[in-house]
C-alpha positions in Angstrom: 70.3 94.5 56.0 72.8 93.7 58.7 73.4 90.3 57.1 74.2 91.8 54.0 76.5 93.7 55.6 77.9 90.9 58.2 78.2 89.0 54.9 80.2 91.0 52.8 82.4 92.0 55.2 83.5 88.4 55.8 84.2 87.5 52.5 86.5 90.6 52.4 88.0 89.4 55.7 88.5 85.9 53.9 90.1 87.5 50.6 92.5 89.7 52.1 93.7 86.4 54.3 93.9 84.7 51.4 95.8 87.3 49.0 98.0 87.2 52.5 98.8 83.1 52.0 99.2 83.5 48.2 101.9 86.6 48.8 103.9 84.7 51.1 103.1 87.3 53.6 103.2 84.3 56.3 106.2 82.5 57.5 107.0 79.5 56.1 106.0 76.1 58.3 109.2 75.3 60.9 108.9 71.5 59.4 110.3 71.8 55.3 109.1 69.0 53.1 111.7 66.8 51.2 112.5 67.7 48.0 113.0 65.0 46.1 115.8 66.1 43.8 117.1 62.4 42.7 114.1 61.6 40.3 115.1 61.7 36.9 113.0 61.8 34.1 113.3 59.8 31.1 113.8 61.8 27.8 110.7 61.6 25.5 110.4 58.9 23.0 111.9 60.2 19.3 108.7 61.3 16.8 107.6 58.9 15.0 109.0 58.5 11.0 106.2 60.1 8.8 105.4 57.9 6.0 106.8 59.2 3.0 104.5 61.1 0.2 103.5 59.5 -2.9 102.7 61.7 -6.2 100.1 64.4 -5.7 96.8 63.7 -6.5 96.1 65.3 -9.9 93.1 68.2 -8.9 89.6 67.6 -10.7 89.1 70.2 -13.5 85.7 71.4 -15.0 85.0 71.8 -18.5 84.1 75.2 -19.5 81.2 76.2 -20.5 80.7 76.7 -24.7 81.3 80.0 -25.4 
């Protein structure tokens, strides 16, 4: 039962540390990473042309049945 316990109150110690990094609650680390502002990214290639659409295809029709 004590395990249980010891258990569960672990993981909550572990969660509310966690929900503390993902806040920001921590200071920042004193060394900042470089941005890298100077990459540029190249624009997206144009779409492609669609091929352009013939006649419709007439639809099938059923006789009717004699009446």
């Amino acid at each position: 039962m004590i395990r249980i316990v010891i258990a569960l109150a672990s993981v909550l110690a572990l969660c509310v540390i966690g929900g503390f990094f993902a806040l920001g609650a921590f200071p920042p680390a004193l060394v900042q990473e470089d941005v890298h502002k100077d990459v540029s990214f190249a624009a997206p290639p144009p779409p492609a042309a669609l091929p352009p659409l013939g006649a419709p295809a007439p639809l099938p029709v059923a006789p009717l049945a004699p009446g």
